[in-house]
N, C-alpha and C positions, 0 to 999 in steps of 0.2 A: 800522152795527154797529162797535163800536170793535177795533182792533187788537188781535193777541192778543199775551200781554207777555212777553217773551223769555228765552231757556233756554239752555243752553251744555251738549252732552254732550262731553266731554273722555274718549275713546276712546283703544286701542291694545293689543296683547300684554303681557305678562307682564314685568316688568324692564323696560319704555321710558321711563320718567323720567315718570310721567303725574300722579303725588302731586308731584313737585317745582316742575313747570309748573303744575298750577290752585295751589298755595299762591302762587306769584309771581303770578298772575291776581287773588287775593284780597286783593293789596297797592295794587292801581291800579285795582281795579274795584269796584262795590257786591255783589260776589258773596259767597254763601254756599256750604259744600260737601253735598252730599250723594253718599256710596259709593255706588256700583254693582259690589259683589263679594258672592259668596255666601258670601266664607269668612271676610270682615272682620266680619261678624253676630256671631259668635261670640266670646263669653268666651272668654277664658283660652289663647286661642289666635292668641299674638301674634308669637312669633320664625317658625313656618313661614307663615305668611300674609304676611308684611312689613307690618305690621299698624304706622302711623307712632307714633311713641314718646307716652307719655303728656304728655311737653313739647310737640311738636309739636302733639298733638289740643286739649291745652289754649290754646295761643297760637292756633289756626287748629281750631277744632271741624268734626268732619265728621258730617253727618247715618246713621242706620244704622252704624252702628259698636259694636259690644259689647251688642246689644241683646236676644239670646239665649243660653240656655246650648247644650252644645254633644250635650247630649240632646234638643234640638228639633229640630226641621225647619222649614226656610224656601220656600217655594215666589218663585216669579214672580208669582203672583196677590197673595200678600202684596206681594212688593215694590213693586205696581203699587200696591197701596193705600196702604203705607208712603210712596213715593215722593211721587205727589201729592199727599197732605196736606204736608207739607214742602216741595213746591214751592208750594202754595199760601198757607203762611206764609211763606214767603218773600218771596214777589209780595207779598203784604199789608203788606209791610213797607218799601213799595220798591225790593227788591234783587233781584238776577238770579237764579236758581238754577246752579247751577254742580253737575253730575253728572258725579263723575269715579269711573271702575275698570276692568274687562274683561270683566263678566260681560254677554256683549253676547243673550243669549237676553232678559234685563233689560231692556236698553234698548228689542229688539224689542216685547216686549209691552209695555210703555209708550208706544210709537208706533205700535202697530197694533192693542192691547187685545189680548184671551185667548179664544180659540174655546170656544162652550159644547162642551164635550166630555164624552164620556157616560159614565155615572158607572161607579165602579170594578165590577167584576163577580168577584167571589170564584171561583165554578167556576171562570171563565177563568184567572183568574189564580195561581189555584193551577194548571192545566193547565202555564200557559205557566213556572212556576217549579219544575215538576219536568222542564220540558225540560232545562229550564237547567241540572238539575241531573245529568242522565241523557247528554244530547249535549252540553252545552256552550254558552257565551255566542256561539260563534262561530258557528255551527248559528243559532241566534235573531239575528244578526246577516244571515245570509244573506238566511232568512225575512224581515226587516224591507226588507230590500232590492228583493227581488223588487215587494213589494207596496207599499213608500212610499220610494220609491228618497234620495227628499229631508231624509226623514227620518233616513235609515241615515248618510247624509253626513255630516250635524252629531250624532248622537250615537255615543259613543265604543264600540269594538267592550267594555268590559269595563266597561262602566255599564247591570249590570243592571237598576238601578230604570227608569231611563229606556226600554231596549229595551222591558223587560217592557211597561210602560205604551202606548208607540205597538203593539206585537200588539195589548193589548189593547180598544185604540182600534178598530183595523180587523176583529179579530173580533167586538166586539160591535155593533158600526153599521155591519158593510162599508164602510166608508169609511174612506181613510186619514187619520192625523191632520193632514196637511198638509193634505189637501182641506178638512177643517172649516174652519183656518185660514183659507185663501185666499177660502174663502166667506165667512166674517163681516166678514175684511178688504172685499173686493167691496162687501157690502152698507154697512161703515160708511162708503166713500170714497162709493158712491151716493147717502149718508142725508148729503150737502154735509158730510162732517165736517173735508174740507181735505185739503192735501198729508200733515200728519201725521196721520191715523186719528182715532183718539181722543182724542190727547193736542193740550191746547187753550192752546197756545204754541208762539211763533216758535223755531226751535229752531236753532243753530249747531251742526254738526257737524265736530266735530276728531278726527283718529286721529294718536299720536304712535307713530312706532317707526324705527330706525333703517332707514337703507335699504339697510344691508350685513347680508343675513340670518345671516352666520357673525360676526359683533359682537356680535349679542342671543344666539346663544349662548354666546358666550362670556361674557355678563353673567349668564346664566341659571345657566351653571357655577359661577359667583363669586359669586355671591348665596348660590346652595344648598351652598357650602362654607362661607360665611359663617353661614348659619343654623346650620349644624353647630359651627360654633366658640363662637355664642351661647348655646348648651343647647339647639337644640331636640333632640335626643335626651329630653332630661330633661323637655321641657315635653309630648313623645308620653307619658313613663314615669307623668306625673302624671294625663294623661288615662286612659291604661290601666290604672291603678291604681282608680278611681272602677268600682263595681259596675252601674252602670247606662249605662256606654259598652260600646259591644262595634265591631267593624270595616266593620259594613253600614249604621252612619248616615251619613247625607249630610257629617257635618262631618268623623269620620275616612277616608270615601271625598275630601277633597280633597285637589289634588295636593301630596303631601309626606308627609302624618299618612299614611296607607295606606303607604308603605313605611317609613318608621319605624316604623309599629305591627306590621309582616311583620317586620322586623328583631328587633325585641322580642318577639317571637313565635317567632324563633328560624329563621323561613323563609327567612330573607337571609342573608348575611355584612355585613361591616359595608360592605367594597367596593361590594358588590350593590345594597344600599341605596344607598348614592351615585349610586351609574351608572344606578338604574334613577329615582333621583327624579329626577335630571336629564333621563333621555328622556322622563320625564311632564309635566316644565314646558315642556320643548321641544314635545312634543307638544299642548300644550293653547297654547301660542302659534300653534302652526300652525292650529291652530282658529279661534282669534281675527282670525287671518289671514280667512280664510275667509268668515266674517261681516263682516267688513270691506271686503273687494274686492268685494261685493254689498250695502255700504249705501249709498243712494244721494247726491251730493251731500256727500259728506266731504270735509272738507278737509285733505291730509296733512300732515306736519311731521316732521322730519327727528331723532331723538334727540340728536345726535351736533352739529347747529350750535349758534352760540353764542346766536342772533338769537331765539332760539324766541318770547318774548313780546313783542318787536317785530312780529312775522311775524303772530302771532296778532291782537295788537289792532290792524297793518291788518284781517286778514282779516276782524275784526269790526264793522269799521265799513264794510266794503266789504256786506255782508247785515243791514245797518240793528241790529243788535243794540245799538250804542249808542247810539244817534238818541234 
């Protein structure tokens, strides 16, 4: 059986310099890019995403990039779809695939595939979203805890969709959502599918971020003042101005639009907004964190040295990726 042909996920938090290193990877190597973010999907939502400029994307194209409006919704099952076809043109073409972003739930089901989980259940879920609405997300946070302790971890106590969804998992199949996972995972490592699950290439794992964690905040601060200096105030006002957005889709629930859109909603000061968009990118790095210190086989890199794509394509030839 012939070798599977090699992959590059280009990992790390939020603000770690992770677009500026695979672009230099794309000057020396046969790599293509494909995003791994759920917020770069979206039209017209480019100054809060850090969404690379249209000069940028045109000199160095990234895969999944602008590919919905921002009245869609994006799943992980799509991305998995999305993804490997574009890995697999790629390959066809003799070039590497190169997946660089943060959204590392992403990368997970790409390398471990998607547990059949059982399908949405209406009573339930109207039950579980007038709790929410009655006790509070914090209350269904508890609940998610008790019963899928692993699940409560990685999802955020004031991301309704997602809580809602793992209750809903475990009261309609008693079982929690992690369990389904771990089992399908189980059975596809049994079913010989290799070190990566279902996905059927050599794969290089890179996580970029500095290793003084009060740096990345402070680059976290500097960016989201920077975005503020951009218009994205102006580019929330345009969103919210459109009749068919409203503040519980997936695209104004990411970190930034959600409090700008409070702000223009008149529930913040303009302060509030600031301070509280920055403890959400903080926080959602600290996530990223999280999933990172339990993937296995990463190899770290330093935001902050000069060496980065030296460092790198040793690394890469030390795990036969350019063989």
């Amino acid at each position: 059986m012939s070798a599977k042909p090699p992959a590059i996920f280009l990992m790390g938090p939020t603000a770690a310099g992770k677009t500026d290193l695979a672009i230099e990877l794309t000057k020396v190597l046969p790599c293509e890019l494909i995003s791994v973010d759920s917020a770069l999907v979206y039209r017209g939502m480019d100054i809060g995403t850090a969404k690379p400029s249209k000069a940028v994307l045109a000199a160095h194209p990234h895969r999944l990039i602008d590919i919905l409006d921002p009245a869609e919704s994006y799943s992980a099952k799509r991305f998995c779809t999305d993804a490997l076809e574009a890995m697999a043109e790629i390959t066809a073409r003799g070039k590497i695939p190169l997946l660089v972003g943060g959204t590392m739930l992403y990368y997970k089901a790409l390398v471990e595939g998607l547990a059949d989980m059982p399908a949405a259940d209406p009573a339930v879920r109207a039950e579980l979203e007038a709790q929410a609405a009655s006790l509070g997300l914090a209350e269904l946070h508890r609940q998610l805890a008790e019963v899928d302790p692993e699940s409560a971890a990685r999802i955020h106590p004031n991301d309704p969709q997602r809580l809602i969804r793992a209750l809903e998992v475990y009261r309609v199949s008693g079982e929690s959502m992690t369990a389904h996972r771990q089992r399908q995972f189980a059975e596809s490592r049994g079913a010989d599918a290799g070190a990566d699950g279902h996905l059927p290439y050599t794969v290089a794992s890179l996580a970029i971020a500095p290793t003084d964690r009060h740096i990345l905040h402070e680059r976290i601060a500097l960016r989201f003042s920077q975005m503020l200096e951009q218009g994205f105030i102006d580019e929330v006002r345009t969103l919210r101005d459109r009749s068919d957005l409203h503040a519980e889709l997936p695209s104004i629930r990411a970190v930034g639009y959600r409090q700008v859109w409070d702000y223009l909603d008149g529930k913040l000061s303009e302060n509030e907004m600031r301070e509280r968009g920055i403890i959400a990118t903080r926080q959602l790095a600290k996530r990223q964190f999280t999933w990172l210190r339990g993937w296995e086989g990463v190899h770290w890199l330093d935001s902050l040295a000069c060496d980065n794509l030296s460092r790198t394509l040793k690394y890469l030839g030390t795990v036969s990726i350019l063989s």
